[in-house]
PyMOL commands that place a pseudoatom at each C-alpha (Angstrom):
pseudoatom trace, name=CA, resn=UNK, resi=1, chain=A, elem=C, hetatm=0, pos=[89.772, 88.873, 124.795]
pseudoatom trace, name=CA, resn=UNK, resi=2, chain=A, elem=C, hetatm=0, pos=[87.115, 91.002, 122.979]
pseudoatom trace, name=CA, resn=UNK, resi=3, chain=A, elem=C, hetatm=0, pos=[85.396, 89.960, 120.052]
pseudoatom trace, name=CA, resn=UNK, resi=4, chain=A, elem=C, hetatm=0, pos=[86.524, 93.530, 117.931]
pseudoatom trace, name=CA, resn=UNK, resi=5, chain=A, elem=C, hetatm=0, pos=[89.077, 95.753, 118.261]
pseudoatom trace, name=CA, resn=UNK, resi=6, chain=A, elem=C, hetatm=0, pos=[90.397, 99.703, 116.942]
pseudoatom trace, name=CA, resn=UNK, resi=7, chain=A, elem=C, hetatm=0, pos=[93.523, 100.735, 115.238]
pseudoatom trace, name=CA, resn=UNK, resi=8, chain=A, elem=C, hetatm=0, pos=[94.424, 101.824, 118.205]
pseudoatom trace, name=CA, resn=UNK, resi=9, chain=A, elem=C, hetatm=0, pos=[93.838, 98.927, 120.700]
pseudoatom trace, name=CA, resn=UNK, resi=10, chain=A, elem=C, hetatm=0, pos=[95.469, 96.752, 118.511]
pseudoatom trace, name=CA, resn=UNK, resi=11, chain=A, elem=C, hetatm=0, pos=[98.565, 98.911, 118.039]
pseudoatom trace, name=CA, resn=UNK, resi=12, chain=A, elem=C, hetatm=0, pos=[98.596, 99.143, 121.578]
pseudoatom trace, name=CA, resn=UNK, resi=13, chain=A, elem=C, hetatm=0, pos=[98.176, 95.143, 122.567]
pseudoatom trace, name=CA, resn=UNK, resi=14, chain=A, elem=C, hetatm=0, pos=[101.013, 94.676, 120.300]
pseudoatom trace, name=CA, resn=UNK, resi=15, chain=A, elem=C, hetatm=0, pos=[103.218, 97.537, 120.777]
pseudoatom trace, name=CA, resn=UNK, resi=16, chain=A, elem=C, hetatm=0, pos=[103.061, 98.898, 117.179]
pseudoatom trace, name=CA, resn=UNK, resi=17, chain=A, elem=C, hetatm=0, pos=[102.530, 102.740, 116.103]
pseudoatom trace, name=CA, resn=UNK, resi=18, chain=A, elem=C, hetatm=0, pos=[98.729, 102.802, 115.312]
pseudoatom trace, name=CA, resn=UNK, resi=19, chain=A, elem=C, hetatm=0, pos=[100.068, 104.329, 111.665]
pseudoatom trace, name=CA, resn=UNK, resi=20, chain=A, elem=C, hetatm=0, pos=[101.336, 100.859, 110.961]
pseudoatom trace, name=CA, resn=UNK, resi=21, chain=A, elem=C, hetatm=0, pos=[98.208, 99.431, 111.445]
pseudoatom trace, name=CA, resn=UNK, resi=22, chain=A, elem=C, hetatm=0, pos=[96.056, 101.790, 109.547]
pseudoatom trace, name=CA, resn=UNK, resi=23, chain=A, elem=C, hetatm=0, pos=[98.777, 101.407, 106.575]
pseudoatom trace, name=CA, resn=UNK, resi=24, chain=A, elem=C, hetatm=0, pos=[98.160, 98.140, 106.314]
pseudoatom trace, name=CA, resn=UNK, resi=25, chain=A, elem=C, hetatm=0, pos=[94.082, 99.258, 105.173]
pseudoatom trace, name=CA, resn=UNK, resi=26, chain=A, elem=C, hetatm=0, pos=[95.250, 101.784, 103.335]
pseudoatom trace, name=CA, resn=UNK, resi=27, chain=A, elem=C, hetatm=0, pos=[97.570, 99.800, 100.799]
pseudoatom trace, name=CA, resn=UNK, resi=28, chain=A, elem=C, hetatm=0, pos=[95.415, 96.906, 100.611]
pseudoatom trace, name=CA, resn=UNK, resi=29, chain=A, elem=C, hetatm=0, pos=[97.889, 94.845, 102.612]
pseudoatom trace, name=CA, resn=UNK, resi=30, chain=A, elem=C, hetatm=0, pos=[94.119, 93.316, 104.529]
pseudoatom trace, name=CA, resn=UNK, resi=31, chain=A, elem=C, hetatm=0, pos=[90.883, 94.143, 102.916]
pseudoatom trace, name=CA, resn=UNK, resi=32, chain=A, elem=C, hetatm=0, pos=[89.271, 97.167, 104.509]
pseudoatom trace, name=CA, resn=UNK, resi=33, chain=A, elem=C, hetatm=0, pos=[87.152, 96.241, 107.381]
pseudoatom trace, name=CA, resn=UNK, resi=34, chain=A, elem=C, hetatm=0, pos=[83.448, 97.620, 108.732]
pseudoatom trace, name=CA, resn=UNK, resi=35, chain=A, elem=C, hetatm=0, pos=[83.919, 101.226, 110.667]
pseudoatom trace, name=CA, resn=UNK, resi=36, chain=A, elem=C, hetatm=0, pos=[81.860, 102.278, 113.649]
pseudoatom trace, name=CA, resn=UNK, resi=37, chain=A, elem=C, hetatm=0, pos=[81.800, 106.195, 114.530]
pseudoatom trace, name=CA, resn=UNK, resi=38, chain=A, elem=C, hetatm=0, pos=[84.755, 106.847, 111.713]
pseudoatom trace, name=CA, resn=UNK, resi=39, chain=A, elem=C, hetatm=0, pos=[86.666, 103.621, 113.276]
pseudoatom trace, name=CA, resn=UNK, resi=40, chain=A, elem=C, hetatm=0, pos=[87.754, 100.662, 111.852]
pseudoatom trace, name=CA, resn=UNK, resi=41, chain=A, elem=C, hetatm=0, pos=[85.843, 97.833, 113.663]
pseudoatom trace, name=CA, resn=UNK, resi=42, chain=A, elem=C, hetatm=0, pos=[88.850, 94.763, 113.467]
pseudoatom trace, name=CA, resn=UNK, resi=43, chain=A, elem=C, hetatm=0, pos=[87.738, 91.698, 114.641]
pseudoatom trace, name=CA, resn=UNK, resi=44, chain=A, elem=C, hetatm=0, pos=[89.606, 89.094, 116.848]
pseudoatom trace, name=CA, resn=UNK, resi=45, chain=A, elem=C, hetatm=0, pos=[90.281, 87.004, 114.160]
pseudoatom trace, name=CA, resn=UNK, resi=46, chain=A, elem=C, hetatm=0, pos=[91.739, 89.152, 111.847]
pseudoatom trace, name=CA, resn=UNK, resi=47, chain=A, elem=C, hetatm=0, pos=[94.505, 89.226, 114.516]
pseudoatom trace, name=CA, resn=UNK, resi=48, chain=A, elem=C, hetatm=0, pos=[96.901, 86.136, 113.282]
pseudoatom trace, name=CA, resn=UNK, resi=49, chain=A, elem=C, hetatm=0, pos=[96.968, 88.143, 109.771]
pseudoatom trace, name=CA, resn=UNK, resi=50, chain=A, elem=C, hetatm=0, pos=[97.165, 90.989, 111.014]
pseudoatom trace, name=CA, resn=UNK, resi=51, chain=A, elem=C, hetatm=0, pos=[100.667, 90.637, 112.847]
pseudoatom trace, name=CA, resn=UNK, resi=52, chain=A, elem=C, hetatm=0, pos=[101.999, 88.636, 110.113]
pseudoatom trace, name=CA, resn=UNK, resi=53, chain=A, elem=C, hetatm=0, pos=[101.602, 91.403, 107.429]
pseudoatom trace, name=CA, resn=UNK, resi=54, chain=A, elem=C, hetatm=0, pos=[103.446, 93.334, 110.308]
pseudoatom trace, name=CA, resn=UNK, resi=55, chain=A, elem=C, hetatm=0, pos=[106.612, 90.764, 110.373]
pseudoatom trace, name=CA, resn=UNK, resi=56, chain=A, elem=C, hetatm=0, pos=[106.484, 90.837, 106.700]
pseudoatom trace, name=CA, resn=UNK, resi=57, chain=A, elem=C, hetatm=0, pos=[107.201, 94.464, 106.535]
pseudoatom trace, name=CA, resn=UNK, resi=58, chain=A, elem=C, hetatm=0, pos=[109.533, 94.250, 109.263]
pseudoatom trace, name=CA, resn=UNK, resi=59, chain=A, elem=C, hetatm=0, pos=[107.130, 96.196, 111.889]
pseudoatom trace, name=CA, resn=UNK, resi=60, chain=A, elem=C, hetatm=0, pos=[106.810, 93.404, 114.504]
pseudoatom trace, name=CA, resn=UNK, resi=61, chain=A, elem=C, hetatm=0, pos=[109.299, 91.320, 115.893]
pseudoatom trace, name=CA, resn=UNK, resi=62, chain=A, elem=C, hetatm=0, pos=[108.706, 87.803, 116.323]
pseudoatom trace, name=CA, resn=UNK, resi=63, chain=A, elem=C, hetatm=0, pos=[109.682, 87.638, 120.042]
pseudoatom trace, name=CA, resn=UNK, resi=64, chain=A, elem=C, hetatm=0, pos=[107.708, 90.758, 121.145]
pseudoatom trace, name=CA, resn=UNK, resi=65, chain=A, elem=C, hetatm=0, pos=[104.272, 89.219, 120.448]
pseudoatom trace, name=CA, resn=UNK, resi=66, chain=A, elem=C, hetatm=0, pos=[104.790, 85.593, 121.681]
pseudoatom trace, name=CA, resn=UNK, resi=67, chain=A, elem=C, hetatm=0, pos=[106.588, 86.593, 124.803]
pseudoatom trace, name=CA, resn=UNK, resi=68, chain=A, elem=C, hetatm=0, pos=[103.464, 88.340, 125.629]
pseudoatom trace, name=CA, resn=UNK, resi=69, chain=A, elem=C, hetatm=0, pos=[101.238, 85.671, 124.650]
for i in range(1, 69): cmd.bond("trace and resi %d" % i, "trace and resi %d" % (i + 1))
show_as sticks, trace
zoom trace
C-alpha cells in the first residue's frame, strides 16, 4: 500500500464519491492535510479515521470496506 494518497484514490479504494472525502476537510471533520500540485497529500495512516468519520455520517458501510480488506 502507498505511503500517501489523493481525494480521489482514496474515494476510489473505498468506493466513496471523492465529494465525501473532500467534505470531510472542508468542515473540519479531519484537520486539513499538506497539498501537492493543488492536491491534498493524505497519508496511509490517516486511513482508519478517515473511514470512520465516513460511517459516522452514514457514507460507508461497515461491510463494504472489510469485505475488501
Amino acid at each position: 500500500m502507498p505511503d500517501i494518497f489523493t481525494t480521489a484514490e482514496i474515494g476510489r479504494l473505498l468506493g466513496v464519491e471523492t465529494w465525501r472525502i473532500r467534505r470531510l476537510y472542508e468542515d473540519g471533520t479531519l484537520p486539513e492535510t499538506a497539498r501537492f500540485a493543488g492536491k491534498r497529500i493524505i497519508p496511509s495512516e490517516s486511513i482508519p479515521t478517515l473511514i470512520d468519520c465516513l460511517r459516522r455520517r452514514g457514507w460507508l458501510e461497515r461491510e463494504k470496506v472489510e469485505a475488501e480488506r
